[in-house]
Every structure is written in C-alpha cells, then in structure tokens.
N, C-alpha and C positions, 0 to 999 in steps of 0.2 A: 457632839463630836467626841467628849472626854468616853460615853458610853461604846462608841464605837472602837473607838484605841482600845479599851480597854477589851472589848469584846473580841479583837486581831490577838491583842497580846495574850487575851486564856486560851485560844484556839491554838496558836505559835507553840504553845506550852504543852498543851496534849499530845501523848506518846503517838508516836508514825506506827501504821503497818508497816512490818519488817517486810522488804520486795519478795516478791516471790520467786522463788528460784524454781529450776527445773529438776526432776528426781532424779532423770533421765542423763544424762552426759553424752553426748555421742563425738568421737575422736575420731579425725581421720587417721589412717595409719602411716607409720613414716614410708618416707618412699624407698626404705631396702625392704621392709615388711614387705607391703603392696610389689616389689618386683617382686621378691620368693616366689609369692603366693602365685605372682601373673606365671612365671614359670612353670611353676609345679603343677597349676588348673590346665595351662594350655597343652604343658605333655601329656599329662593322663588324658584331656582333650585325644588329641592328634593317638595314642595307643590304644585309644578306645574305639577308636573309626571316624572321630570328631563331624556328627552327620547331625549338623543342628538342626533337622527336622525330626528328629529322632523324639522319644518322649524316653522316660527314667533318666536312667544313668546317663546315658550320652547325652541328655539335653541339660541335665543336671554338667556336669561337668563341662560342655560349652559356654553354657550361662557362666557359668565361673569364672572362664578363661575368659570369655569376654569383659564382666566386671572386673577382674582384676586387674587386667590392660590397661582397660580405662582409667580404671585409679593408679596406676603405678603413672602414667605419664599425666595424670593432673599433679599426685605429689612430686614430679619430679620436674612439672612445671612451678609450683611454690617453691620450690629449692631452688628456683633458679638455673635448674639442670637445659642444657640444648636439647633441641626435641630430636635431634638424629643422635646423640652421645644417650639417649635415653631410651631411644629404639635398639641402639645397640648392646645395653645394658640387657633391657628385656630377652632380645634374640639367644645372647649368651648365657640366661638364668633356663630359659626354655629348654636351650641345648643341655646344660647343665640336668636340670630334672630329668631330660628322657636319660642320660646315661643312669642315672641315681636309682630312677622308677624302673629301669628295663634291668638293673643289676638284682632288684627287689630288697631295696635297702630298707629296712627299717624304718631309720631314720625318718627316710623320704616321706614313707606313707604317714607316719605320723605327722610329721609338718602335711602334706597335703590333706589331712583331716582335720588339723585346724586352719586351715584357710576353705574348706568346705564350711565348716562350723562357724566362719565367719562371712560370710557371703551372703547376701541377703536374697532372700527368695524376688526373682525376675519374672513370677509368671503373671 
C-alpha cells in the first residue's frame, strides 16, 4: 500500500502538458460590423443585377449578401436585438449603401472590400 501512495504521489508531482490551445482564433464580428457589411454586399448585390445563378461577380457578391444577413441578424440575435428592430436596422444599412455605392464613394468601396475580404468562400 505505502508503494502505491507513494507511486500516486511521484506521478501528482510530474509536470502536466500545458492544454493545447488553438493557433487559429476565430471571432464573430459585432453586429454593427456584420450589418455594414450585410448593407454594402447586398447593394452592390441589387447594382450589379443580383442574378444569384450568375457565376463571377454577381454570384460572388450575392454569396456575400446573403452571408452577411445571416450574420448580422445571428449577431443581433446575441445582443439581444428584436428580429424586426433588426430587419429594420439591415433595410436601412442596404438603403444607406446604395446611396453611398451609386454616389461612387470611396469610402464605400473600400469598406465593401473589406467585407468581401472577409466573407468566406460559399461555393
């Protein structure tokens, strides 16, 4: 018995592997990020002819708009947000971008190229 304690007790006492953790991180984005973006993907969507049987660009940028809908009202279901105060949120980001997009702002296309840039490929 005294062999066996003792044998618990040197094992107790050898160093642990440290956990392993992930290299990787992956973050959802907060849900005014994820509106922008649902905005910005789904105007250029709708200006581009938004014909999601399309292949390149136009299926490229539908894919978009549709991910980022999605995520904008999952983050905006974690916040606790209502799902119509959050459809309306979206509608209004949408509107917002085609003015922004159809002025040729700057601005705009670069925010819509980091949210292409963040979009993960759907095919």
């Amino acid at each position: 018995m005294f062999v066996t304690l003792f044998a618990f007790a040197v094992s107790a006492m050898e160093p642990q592997a440290a956990p392993v953790r992930p290299s990787v991180v992956v973050t959802a984005p907060a849900a005014s990020e994820a509106m922008r973006c649902a905005g910005l993907t789904q105007a250029a969507s709708e200006l581009n002819g938004d014909r999601p049987g399309d292949t390149g660009e136009a299926k490229r940028l539908y894919d978009a708009g549709l991910y980022w809908a999605l995520t904008a009202m999952q983050a905006a279901r974690s916040a606790g947000r209502a799902e119509e105060a959050a459809e309306a949120d979206q509608t209004r980001s949408r509107a917002d971008a085609l003015a922004r997009l159809r002025e040729g702002s700057t601005d705009a296309q670069a925010d819509l190229a980091r949210c292409l840039a963040r979009t993960p490929k759907l095919d």
